[in-house]
N, C-alpha and C positions, 0 to 999 in steps of 0.2 A: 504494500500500500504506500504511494506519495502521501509525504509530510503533510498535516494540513497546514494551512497556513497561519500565521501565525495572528489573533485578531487585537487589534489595535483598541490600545484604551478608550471610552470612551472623553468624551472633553467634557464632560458637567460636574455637577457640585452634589456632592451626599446630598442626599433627602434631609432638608432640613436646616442646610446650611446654604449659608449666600456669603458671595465676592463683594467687595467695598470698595469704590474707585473714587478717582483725585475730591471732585468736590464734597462729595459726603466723608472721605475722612477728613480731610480740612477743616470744614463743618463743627464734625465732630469737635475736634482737636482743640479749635478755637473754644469751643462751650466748655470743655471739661477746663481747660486754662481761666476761663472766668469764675468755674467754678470755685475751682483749687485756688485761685485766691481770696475767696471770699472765708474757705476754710481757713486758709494760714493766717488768715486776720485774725481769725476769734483762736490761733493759738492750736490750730492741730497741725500734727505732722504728717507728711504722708508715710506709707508702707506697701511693700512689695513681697508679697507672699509667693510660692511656684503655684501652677496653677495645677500641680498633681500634689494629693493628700494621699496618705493612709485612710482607708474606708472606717478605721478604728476613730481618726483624728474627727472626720467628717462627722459622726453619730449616725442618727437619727437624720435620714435624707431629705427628705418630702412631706409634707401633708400624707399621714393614711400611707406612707410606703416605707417598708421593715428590711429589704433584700437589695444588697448591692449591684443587684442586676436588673433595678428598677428604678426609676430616677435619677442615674447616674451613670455615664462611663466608665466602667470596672471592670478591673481585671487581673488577676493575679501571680505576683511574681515571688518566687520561693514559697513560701511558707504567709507573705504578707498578702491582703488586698487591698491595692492602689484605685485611687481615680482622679479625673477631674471636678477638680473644685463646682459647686453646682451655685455656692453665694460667694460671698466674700466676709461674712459673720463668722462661719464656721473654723475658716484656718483664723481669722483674728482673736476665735479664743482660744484656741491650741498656740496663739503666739503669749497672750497675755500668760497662759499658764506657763509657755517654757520658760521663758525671760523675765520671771515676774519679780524675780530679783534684783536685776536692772532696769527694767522701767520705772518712769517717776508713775503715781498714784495722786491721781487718775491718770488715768494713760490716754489721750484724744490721739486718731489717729484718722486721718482719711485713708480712701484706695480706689481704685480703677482699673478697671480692668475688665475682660471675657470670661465667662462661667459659662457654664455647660452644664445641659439640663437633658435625660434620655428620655423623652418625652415625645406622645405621636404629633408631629408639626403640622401645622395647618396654613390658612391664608395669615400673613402676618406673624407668626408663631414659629419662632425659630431654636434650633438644638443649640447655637452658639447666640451669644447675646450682651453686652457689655451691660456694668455695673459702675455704680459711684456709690460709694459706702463714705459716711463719718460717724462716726460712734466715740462713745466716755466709757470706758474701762474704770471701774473702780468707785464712782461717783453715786451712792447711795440716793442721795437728795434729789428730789424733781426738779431742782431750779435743772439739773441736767437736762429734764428732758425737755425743759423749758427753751434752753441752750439750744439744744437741737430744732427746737420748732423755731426761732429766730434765725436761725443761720438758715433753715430753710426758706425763710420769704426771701431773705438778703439774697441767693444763690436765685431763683428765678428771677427775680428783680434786674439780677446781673447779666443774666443770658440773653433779656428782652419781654419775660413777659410783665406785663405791665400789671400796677393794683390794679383792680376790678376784673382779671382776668382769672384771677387764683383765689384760693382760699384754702388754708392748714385746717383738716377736720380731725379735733383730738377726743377720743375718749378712754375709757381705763378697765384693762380687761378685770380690773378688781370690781366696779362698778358690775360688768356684766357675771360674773361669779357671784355677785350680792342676789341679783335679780334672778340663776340658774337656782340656789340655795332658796329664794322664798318660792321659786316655780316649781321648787319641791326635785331640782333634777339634780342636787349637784349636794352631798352628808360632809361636811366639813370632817366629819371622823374619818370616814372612808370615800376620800375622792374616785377611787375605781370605782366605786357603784353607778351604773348607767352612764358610763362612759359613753358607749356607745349613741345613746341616745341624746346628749351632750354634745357628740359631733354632728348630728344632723341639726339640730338646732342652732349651731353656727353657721354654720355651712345656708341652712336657710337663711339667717339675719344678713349674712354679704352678699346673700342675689335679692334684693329688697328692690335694688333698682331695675335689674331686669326682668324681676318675677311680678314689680309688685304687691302691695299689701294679701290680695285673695291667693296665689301662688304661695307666700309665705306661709298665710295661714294653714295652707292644705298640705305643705312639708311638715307644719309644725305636728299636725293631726294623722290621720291616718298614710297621706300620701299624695303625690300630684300626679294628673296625668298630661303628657304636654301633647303640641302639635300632631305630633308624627305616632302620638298613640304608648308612647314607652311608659313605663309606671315606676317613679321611685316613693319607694317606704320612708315613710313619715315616720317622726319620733312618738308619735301615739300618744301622745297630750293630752288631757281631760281640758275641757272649756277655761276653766280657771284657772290653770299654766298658762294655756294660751295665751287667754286675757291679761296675764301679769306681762309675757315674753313681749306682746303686741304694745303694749303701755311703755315699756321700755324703749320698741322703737319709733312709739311717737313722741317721745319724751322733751324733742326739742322744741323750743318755745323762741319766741321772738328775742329773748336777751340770755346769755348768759348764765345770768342770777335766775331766772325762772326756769331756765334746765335744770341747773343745780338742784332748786328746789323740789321739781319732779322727781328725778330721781334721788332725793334724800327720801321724799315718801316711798318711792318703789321701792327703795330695800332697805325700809324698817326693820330692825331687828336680825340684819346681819353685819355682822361688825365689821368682814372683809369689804364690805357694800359702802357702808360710812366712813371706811377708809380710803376706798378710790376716790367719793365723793369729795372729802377733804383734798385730795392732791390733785385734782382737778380744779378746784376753788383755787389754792396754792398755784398751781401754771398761769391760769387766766391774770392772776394777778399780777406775775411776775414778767407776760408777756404785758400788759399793760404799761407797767414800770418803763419797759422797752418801746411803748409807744404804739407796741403793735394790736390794735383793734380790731375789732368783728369782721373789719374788710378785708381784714389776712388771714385771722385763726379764732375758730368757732370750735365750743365744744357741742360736737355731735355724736350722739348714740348710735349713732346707726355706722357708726366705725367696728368693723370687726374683723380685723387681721387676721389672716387663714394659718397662719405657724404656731401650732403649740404653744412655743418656747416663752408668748410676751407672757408678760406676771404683772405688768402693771399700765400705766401711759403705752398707748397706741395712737398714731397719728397717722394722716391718709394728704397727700397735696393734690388737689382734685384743680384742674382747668376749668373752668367755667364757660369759657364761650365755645360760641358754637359752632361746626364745620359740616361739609357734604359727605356722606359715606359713598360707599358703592352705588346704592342702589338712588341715590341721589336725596336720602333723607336730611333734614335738619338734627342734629343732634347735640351733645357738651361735648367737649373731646374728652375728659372723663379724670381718671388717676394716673399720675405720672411718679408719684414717689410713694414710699411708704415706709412706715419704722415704727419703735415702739421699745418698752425698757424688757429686758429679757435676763434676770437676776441668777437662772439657773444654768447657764448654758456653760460656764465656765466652771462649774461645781462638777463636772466630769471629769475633769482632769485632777484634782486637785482636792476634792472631799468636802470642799466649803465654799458658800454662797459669797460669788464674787457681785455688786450690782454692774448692769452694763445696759447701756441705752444707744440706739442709733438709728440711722436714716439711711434708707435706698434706692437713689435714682435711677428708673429706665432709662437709658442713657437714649436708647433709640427712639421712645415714643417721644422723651422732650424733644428732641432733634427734630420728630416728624412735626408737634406742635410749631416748633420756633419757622420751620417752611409754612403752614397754613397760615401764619402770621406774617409769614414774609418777612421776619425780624432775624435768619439765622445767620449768625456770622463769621468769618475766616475765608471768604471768598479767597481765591489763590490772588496772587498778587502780578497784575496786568504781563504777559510775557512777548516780546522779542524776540523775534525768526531772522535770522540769519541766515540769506538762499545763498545757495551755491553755484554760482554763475561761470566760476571756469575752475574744475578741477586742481592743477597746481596752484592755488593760489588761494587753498584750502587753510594755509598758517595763517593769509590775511584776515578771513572769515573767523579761525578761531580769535585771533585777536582781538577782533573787535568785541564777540561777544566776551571775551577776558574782561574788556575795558566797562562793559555795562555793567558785566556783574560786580566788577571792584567798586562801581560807582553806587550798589545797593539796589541793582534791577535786575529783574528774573531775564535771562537771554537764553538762546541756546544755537545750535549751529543746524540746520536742517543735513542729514547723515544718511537719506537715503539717497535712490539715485538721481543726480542732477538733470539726467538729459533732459528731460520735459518737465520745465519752469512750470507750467499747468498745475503740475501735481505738486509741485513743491507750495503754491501759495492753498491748493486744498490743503495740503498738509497743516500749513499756520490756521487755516479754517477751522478745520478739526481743533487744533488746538486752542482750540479759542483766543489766538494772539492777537494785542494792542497794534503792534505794526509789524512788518518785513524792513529787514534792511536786502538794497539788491546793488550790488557792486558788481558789473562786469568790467574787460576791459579798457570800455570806455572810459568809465569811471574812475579807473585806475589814474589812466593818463593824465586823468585832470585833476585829483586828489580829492574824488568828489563822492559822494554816495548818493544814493537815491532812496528817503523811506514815504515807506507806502502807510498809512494812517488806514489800517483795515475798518475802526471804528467807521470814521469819518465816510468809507469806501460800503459797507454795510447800509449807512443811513442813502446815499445817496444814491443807490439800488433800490431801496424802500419806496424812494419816490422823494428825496427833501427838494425843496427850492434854491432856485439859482442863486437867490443872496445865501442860504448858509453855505451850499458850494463854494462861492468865492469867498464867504468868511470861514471856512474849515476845507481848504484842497484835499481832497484824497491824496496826493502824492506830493513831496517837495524835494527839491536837489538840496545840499548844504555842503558844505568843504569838509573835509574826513576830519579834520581836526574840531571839528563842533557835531559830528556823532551823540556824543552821550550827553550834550546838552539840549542836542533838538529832540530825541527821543524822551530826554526828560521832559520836555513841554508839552510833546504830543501826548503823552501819556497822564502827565495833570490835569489835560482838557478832561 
């Protein structure tokens, strides 16, 4: 039998994952830079973790997922099982515990970076996914978490969205533990009892906006049945859970003080309930202090963080205005960040309750907001083509672009093949270049260059008028020795 032949890789991307080109990481790069200053201001440091854990380091993966070959890339080498990092919380408490020697206490720390989630991907829902984490290590007190919901308006504010565009939604999963204990779901002796039924009851309170009050209510009770006919089991509630659970999520009230107040009724006589209540009081106050009002940060109940792990302040940074979906709906663009204080998570390593509170930004859904807004920024910086007009004479071409870029402007030398000038100015098209410089021998002789104003040469393709034509030439000659002054003018226009 003849060899078969040999078949050629395909050229696409895993299910799941996607490629990132010039202007979206730029984009990127630019926001996380405003970010990460707004952190260094209020005094965190960054940190750089590998982005492969011990499956041991990692814990507890997922919401509802026990097995390192769900949730996570894993895999095993020796006797250990490795993967990738799926947050950025997780190796920052495995650092707090190594080094916990050496770090100051509290230990503020931001990070950025990809995580990786083994998850089935969908439209928008991707296996790989960037993160922005700032978190307080060691910081008992709510003014922490208070800390973190400030630095969080300040960081949106920084990238471009505007007040009236956001709003921090805090509440405290002590508050919601008050309200499970009088709903009768949750024996402060024995937290295992009705666990289970405990997670559909969250799990209902966080689809409140897509489900609806009548949806929640029928998760809370026997069960829902949706569109397409599928049936999920309800936590089985009697009327009077319900009615508590339901009261809790309309708890919020025009001001502040009058939420507070509902819910200091709603969980009479649990004392873990009168304590959230209390450090919710304590935040608002303390974000007031800082100026920031109801227009930035609202306590709202109906925040309920899907990870175990928070024990107290949970907070949610929800977009408020509105954009087109797919199918052309009006909608809010919805949550872009989220955090909350998470006191146990470091008591794994180490046998004892560290407290830890932080924040974590979709790095990508802000980026998508900040284009809907038209506000995102890092655009590359205007670039200079350099065509190739007579082959030997390739060291003058490099020079010049030598001379732009010493002069602090993006230039580059056009490097495919010169014969046909055509394709070299598609080329600078594609590129989206400010101008072409074009020197041939003519030019040479006379110490002259020729740039072409692609802008200018764009517009008046479009259709402009004969005055801005003669006031902006598509093309001008200049003496080789004013090069990098006339490309600087052209490109200030």
């Amino acid at each position: 039998m003849a060899d078969r032949p040999t078949r050629r890789p395909r050229a696409e991307n895993p299910k799941g994952f996607r490629d990132y080109f010039g202007a979206e990481v730029t984009e990127r790069k630019a926001m996380l830079d405003r970010i990460a200053a707004v952190y260094q201001r209020h005094g965190f440091d960054p940190l750089e973790t590998p982005a492969i854990e011990t499956v041991e380091a990692l814990g507890k993966f997922l919401p509802d997922v026990d097995r390192p070959n769900e949730g996570v890339f894993a895999w095993q080498e020796d006797s250990d099982w490795l993967a990738l990092r799926y947050d950025l919380t997780a190796p920052l408490a495995r650092v707090a515990a190594q080094y916990r020697a050496d770090l100051p206490s509290p230990y503020r720390r931001y990070a950025m970076g990809p995580v990786w989630r083994n998850e089935k991907p969908g439209p928008g829902r991707f296996r790989q996914f960037y993160q922005c984490d700032a978190d307080t290590v060691g910081a008992g007190s709510v003014a922490a978490d208070a800390e973190i919901c400030a630095m969080l308006c300040e960081a949106l504010e920084a990238v471009g969205i505007a007040r009236g565009d956001y709003v921090i939604r805090i509440n405290n999963r002590k508050v919601l533990n008050g309200v499970l204990e009088v709903a009768g779901l949750l024996d402060p002796a024995d937290p295992s009892r009705m666990a289970a039924e405990r997670g559909i009851v969250l799990r209902a309170i966080d689809k409140i906006d897509r489900l609806g009050e009548a949806g929640v209510r029928a998760l809370l009770g026997e069960g829902r049945r949706d569109e397409s006919g599928d049936f999920t089991r309800g936590a089985g509630l009697g009327p009077e859970a319900v009615a508590v659970v339901m009261g809790f999520m309309a708890a919020k009230a025009s001001t502040g003080a009058a939420t507070v107040a509902r819910l200091r009724d709603l969980v009479a006589g649990s004392a873990t309930g009168a304590e959230g209540v209390a450090e919710l009081e304590t935040i608002a106050a303390l974000l007031e202090a800082q100026e920031i009002g109801p227009d930035r940060a609202q306590i709202d109940p109906s925040v309920v963080r899907g990870l175990g792990y928070y024990t107290g302040p949970v907070f949610e940074a929800e977009l408020t205005f509105e954009v087109t979906d797919e199918k052309g709906r009006r909608q809010q663009f919805g949550s872009v960040a989220g955090g909350g204080r998470y006191d146990d998570l470091v008591e794994r390593f180490i046998g004892q309750k560290v407290p830890a509170t932080g924040v974590s930004i979709g790095v990508d859904r802000l980026l998508a907001a900040l284009r809907a807004r038209g506000t995102a920024a890092g655009a590359a910086e205007p670039l200079a083509v350099v065509t190739v007009m007579d082959r030997e004479r390739m060291a003058d071409y490099m020079k010049m672009a030598a001379e732009l870029r010493a002069a602090g402007l993006r230039a580059e030398v056009y490097l495919g093949n010169p014969k046909n000038f055509g394709n070299q100015m598609k080329y600078a098209d594609r590129r989206g270049a400010a101008v072409a410089i074009i020197a041939g021998s003519d030019e040479a002789a006379r110490d002259v260059v020729q740039i072409k104003d692609l802008v200018a040469g764009a517009a008046i393709a479009a259709g402009a008028s004969l005055e801005d034509w003669k006031a902006r030439p598509a093309q001008i000659e200049v003496a080789r020795a004013d090069l990098v002054a006339a490309v600087r003018r052209i490109i200030g226009r």
